[in-house]
C-alpha positions in Angstrom: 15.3 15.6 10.6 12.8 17.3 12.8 12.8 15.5 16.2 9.5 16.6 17.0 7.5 15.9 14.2 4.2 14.3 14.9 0.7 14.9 14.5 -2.7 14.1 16.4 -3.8 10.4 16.1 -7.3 10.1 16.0 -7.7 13.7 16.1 -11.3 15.1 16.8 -12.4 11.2 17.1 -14.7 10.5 19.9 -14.7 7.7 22.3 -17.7 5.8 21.1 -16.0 6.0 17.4 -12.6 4.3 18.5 -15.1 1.6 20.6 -17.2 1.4 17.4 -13.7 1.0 15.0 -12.8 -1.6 17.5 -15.6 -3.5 17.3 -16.7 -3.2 13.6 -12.7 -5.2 13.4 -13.5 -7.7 15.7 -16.6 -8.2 13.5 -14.6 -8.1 10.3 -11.9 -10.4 11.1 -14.3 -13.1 12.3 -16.3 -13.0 8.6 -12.8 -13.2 7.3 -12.1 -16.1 9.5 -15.0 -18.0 8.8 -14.3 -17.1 5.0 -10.8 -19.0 5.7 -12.4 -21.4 7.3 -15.2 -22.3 4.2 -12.1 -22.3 1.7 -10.0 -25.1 4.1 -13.1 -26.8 4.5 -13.7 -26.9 0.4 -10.1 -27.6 0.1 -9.5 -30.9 2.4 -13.5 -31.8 1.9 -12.6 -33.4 5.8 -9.4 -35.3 4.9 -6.3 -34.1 6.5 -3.8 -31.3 5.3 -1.1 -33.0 5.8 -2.4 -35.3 2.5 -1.8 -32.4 0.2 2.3 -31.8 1.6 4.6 -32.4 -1.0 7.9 -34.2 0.5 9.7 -31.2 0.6 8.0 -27.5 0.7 9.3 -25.2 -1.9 10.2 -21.9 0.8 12.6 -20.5 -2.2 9.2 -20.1 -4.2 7.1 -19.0 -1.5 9.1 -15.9 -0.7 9.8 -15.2 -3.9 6.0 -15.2 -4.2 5.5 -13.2 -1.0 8.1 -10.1 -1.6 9.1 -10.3 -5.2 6.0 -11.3 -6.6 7.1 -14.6 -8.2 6.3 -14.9 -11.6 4.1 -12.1 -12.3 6.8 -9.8 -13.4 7.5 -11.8 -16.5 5.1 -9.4 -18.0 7.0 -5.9 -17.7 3.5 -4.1 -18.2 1.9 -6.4 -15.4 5.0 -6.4 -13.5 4.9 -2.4 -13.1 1.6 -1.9 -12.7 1.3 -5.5 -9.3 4.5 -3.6 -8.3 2.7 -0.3 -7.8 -0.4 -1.7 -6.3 1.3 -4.2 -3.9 4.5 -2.1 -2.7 1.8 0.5 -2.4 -0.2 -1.0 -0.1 2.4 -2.2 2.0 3.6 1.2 2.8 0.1 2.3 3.9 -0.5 -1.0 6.1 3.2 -0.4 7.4 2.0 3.0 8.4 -1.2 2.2 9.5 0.3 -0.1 11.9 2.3 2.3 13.6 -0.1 4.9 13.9 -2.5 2.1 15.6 0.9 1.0 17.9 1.3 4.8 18.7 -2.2 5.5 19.9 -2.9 1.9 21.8 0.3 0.8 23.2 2.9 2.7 25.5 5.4 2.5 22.6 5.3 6.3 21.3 6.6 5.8 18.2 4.9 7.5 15.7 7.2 10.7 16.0 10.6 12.5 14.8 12.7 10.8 11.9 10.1 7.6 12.1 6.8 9.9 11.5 8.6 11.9 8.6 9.8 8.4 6.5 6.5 6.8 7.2 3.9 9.9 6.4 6.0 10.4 2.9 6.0 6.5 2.0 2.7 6.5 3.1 1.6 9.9 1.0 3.7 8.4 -2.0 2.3 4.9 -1.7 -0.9 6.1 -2.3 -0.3 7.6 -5.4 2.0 4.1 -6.5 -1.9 2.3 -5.5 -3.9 4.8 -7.5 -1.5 4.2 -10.4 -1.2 0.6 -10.2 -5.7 0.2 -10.2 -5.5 2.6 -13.3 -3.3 0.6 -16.0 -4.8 -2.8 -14.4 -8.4 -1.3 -15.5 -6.9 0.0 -18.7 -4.7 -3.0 -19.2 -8.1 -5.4 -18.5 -11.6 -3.3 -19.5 -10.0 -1.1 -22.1 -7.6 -2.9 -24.3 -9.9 -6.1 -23.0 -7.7 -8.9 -24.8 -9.9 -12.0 -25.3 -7.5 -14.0 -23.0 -8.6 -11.9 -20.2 -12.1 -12.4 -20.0 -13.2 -12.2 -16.0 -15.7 -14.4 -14.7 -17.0 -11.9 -12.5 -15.9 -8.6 -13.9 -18.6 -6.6 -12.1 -17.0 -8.2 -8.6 -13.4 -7.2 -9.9 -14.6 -3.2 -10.6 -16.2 -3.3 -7.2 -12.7 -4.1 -6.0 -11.1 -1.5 -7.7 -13.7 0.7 -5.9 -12.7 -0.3 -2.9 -9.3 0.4 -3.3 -9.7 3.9 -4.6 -12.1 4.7 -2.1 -9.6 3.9 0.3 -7.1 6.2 -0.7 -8.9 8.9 -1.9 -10.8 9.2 1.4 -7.5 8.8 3.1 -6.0 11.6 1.5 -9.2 13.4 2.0 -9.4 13.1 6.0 -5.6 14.1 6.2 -6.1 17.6 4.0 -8.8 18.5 6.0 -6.4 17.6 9.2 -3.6 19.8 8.2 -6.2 22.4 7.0 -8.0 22.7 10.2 -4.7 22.2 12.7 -3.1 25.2 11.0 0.0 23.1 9.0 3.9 24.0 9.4 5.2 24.5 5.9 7.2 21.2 6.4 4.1 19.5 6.2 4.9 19.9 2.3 7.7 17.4 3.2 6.3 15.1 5.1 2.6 14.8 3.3 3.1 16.3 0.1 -0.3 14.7 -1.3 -2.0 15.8 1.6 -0.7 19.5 2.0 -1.8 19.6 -2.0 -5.1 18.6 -1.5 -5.4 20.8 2.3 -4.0 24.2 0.2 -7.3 23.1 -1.8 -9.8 22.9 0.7 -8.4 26.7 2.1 -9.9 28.1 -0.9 -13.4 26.3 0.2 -14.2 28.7 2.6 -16.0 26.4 5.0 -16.4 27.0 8.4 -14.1 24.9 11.5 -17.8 23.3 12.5 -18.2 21.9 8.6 -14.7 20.5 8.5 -15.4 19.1 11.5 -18.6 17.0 11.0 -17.2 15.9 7.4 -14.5 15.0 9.0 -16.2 12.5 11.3 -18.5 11.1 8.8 -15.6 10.5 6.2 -14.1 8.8 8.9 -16.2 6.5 9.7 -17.0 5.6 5.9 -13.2 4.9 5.6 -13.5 2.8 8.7 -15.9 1.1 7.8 -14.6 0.3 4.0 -11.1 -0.9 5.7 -13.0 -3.4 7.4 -15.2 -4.2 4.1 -11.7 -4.9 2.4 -10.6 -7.2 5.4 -13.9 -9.1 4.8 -13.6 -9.4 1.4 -10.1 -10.8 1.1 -11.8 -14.9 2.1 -14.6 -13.7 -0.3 -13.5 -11.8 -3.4 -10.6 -12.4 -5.8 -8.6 -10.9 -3.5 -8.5 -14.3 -2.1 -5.2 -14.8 -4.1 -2.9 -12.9 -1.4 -3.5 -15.5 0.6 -3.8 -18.6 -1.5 -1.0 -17.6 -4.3 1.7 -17.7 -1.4 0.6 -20.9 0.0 0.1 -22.9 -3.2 3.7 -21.5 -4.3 4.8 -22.9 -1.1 3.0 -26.9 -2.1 3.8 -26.5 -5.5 7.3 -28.3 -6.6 10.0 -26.1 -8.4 9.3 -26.8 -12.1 7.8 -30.1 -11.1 6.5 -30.3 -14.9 3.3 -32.7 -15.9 3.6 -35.3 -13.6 0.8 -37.6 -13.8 -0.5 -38.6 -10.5 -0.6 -42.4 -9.9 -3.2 -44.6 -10.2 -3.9 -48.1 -8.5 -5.0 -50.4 -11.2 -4.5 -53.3 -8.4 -7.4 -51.9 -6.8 -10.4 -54.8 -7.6 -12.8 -52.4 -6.0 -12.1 -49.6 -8.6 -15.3 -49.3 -11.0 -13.7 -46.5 -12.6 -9.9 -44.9 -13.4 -9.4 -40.9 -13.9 -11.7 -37.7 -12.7 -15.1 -38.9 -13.1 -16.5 -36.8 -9.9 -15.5 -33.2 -8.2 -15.0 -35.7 -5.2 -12.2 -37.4 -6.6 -10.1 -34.5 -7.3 -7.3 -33.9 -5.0 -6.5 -31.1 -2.5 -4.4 -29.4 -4.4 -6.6 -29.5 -7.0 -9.4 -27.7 -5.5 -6.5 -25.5 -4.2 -5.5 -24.4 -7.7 -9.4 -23.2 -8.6 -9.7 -21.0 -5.4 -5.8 -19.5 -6.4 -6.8 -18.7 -10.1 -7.3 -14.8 -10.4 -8.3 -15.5 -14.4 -5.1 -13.7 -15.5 -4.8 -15.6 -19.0 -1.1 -16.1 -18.6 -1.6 -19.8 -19.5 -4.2 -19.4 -22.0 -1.5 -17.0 -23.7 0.9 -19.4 -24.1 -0.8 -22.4 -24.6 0.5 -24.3 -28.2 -3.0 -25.4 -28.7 -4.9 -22.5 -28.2 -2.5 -20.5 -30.6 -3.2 -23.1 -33.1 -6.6 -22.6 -32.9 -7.5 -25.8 -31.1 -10.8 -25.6 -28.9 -8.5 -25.5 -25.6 -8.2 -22.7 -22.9 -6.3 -23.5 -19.9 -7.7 -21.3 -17.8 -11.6 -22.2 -18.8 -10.5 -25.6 -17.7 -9.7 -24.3 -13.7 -12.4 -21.7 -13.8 -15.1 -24.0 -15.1 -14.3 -27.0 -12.9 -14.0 -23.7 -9.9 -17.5 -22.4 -10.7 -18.6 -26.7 -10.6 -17.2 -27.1 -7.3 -18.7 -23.7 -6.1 -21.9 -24.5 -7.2 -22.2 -28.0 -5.4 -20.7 -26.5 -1.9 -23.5 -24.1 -2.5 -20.8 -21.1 -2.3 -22.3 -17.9 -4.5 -18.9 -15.8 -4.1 -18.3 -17.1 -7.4 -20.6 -17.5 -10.2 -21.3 -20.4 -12.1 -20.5 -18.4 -15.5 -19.1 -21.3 -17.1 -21.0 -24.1 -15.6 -22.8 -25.4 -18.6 -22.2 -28.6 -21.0 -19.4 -27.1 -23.2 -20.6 -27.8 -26.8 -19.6 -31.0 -28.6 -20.2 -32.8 -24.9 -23.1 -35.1 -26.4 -25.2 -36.9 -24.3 -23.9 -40.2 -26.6 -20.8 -39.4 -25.3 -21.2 -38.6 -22.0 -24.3 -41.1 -20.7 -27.2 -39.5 -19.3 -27.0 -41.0 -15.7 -24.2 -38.7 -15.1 -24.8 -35.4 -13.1 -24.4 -32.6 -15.0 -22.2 -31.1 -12.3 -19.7 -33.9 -12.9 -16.6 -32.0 -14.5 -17.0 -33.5 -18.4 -20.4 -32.1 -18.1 -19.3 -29.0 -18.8 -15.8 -30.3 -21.0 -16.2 -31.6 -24.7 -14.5 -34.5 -25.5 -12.1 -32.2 -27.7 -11.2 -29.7 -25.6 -9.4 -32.1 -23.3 -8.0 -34.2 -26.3 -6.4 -30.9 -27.2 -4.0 -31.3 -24.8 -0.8 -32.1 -25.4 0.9 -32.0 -22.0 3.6 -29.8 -22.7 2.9 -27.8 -19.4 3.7 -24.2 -20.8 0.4 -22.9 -19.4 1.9 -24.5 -15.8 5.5 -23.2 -16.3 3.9 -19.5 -17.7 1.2 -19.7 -14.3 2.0 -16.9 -11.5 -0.7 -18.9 -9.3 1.4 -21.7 -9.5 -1.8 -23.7 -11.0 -0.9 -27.5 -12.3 -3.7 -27.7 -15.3 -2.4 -30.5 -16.6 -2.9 -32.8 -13.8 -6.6 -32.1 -14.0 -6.9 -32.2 -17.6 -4.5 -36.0 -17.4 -6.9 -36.9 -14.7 -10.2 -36.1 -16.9 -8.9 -37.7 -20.2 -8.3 -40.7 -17.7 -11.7 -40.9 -17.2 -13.2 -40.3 -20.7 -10.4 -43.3 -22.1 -10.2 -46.1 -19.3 -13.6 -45.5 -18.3 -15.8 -44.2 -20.9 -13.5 -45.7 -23.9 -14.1 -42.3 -25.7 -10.6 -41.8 -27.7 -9.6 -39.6 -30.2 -10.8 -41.6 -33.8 -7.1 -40.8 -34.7 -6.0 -42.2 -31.4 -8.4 -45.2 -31.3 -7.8 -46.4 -35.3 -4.0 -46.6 -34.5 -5.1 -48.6 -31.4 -6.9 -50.7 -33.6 -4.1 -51.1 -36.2 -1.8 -51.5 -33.9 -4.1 -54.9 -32.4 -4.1 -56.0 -35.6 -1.4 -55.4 -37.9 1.4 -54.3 -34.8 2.0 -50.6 -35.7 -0.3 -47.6 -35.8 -0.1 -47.3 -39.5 -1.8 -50.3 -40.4 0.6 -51.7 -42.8 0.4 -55.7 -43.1 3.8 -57.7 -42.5 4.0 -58.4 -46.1 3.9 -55.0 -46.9 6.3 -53.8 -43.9 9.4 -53.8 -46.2 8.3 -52.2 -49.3 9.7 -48.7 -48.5 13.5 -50.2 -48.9 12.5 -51.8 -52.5 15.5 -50.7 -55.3 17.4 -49.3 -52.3 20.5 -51.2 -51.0 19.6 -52.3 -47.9 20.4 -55.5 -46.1 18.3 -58.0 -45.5 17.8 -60.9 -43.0 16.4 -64.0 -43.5 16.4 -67.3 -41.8 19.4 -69.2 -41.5 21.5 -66.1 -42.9 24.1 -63.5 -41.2 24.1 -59.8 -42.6 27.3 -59.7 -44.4 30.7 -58.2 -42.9 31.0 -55.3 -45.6 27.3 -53.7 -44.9 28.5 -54.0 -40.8 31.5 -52.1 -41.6 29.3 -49.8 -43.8 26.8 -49.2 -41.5 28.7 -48.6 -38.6 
């Protein structure tokens, strides 16, 4: 490899650009901050963190999450297309880091064997990025399954935007580098995107002075789109790459649909279950804010494949746009945030807030359920929906009293008769009648031969 292979950092940049870069990040990283901040604030709701610690952290999970991408690569299509766009981006923050380590620190790095891998990953990247946004839009606003119905889909092709934008400019600034610094034909090697799109811009015929000012304007629009994307990652759905890794991390391997206790000791208690947004827990309120609408759940979900009025995922992005909505938070909108249908006012009482969680849940929907926790088992954000929808149906039976009228007649029969089928004890032995089958009555032993013949 060429030992002396570099190029220019920050070539043709002026001095009040690289202060202006400098400070438009400083900017940018305290909106993301305070963006952090807002989402730990909604999460704990001022209790402590440590509350929402499981006994032991689940590490094999989190970096499974963090480099192999957890469980979104049980969908091959999904799994290529993540692949392209995360692996892709990594390569061109990788790069991006030594370029800035190269121009701001004594450590000369970017140069030789390390510019050459880093300047092709970074070229190839790209195109990985470009391809992954394509099949997502295709896979999502063109083939458009139900199950994938976005919340915010204008929000989501804003992001994809972004993304392109950032690439495409990029590629964009480094043709008309290689153009305008007279390229070595290795450049072919080392940038082959970018010596493509530079052999382009010869046939242009521009003059050095128009290269230069587009130059400096593209520039600073890609600068200033980086730093948009920094913001946006405590605002957008592009929340997940943070919250996806941490909730992997609080989430227990294959912890199933563990109910969460409940202290019926407590004389104080007027009511048992999720009656308000403030009684859910922290991990809870984690789970809406690491949703990214996928429909994994909803896919796999027995009751919604049998046509049952249940969606998993409506259940975290409805109680999600609730929560949003009383914080005051407009990042996400309150799409959802309506009393479902068949959530009668009979049913529900009309002292109750409509921003209380059944509000917007009909008394169906939840009954639905059946807690198998396939839409928790099938969820890459590591979501537990059954704990909320447990926690709900709490509510609506131990305080409400609103069964299912199949559930609450076998009750009944059951108080009445002893078993759900309301058969009387008179009646109880009628199925064995003109069958041989022992029977016991007082002051009588079975006899010997049906032991022997039973066992």
């Amino acid at each position: 490899m060429d030992a002396q292979a570099t190029r220019e950092i920050m070539w043709l940049i002026p001095f009040w650009m690289k202060v202006a870069m400098y400070a438009c990040f400083v900017i940018a990283s305290a909106i993301f901050a305070k963006g952090l901040f807002e989402k730990f604030k909604f999460v704990t709701q001022g209790k402590s963190f440590k509350e929402i610690l499981p006994k032991k952290l689940n590490f094999e999970n989190f970096f499974r999450t963090i480099f192999f991408q957890g469980k979104v690569t049980r969908d091959p299509f999904v799994g290529i297309y993540h692949s392209f766009l995360f692996y892709g981006f990594v390569t061109l923050f990788i790069a991006t880091e030594f370029v800035g380590i190269h121009a701001d620190t004594p450590f000369k790095i970017y140069k030789g064997p390390v510019y050459i891998i880093v300047s092709f990953l970074a070229d190839v990247g790209g195109i990985f990025v470009l391809a992954g946004v394509a099949l997502a839009y295709y896979r999502r606003y063109i083939k458009n399954p139900a199950y994938l119905t976005a919340t915010k889909p204008n929000q989501e092709k804003f992001m994809y935007g972004m993304i392109i934008a950032l690439v495409v400019i990029g590629y964009v600034l480094e043709g008309i580098r290689l153009w305008a610094t007279g390229m070595t034909p290795m450049e072919q090697f080392y940038s082959p995107v970018g010596f493509v799109v530079a052999q382009l811009f010869g046939t242009f015929g521009l003059s050095e002075a128009t290269w230069a000012g587009t130059y400096k304007v593209l520039w600073m629009v890609h600068m200033l789109n980086t730093m948009a994307f920094i913001v946006s990652l405590a605002y957008s759905k592009f929340f997940h790459i943070v919250a996806l890794p941490l909730n992997a991390l609080l989430t227990p391997y294959r912890r199933g649909a563990v109910l969460n206790p409940m202290d019926f000791a407590n004389e104080n208690a007027e009511t048992f279950g999720l009656g308000k947004t403030s009684e859910l827990t922290m991990k809870e309120r984690l789970d809406t804010l690491a949703c990214v609408e996928c429909g994994r759940c909803t896919q796999v979900c027995p009751a919604n494949l049998a046509d049952k009025p249940l969606d998993p995922k409506l259940i975290i992005t409805k109680m999600r746009d609730v929560l949003f909505h009383q914080s005051g938070n407009t990042t996400v909108g309150v799409t959802h945030a309506t009393p479902a249908e068949g959530a009668a006012t009979a049913v529900l009482g009309e002292d109750i807030n409509l921003w209380d969680p059944l509000a917007i849940y009909a008394s169906n929907e939840l009954d639905s359920c059946t807690t198998c926790g396939a839409c928790m088992e099938e969820c890459p954000a590591n979501i537990e929906h059954v704990q909320v929808i447990m926690d709900l149906k709490r509510y609506k039976a131990l305080t409400l009293g609103d069964l299912p009228p199949a559930a609450a007649d076998a009750t009944n029969k059951i108080k009445k008769n002893g078993n759900p089928w309301g058969i009387t004890q008179d009646d109880r032995f009628k199925w064995a009648e003109g069958m041989d089958v022992p029977v016991i009555e007082a002051g009588t032993s079975i006899p010997s031969a049906h032991l022997k013949r039973s066992s």
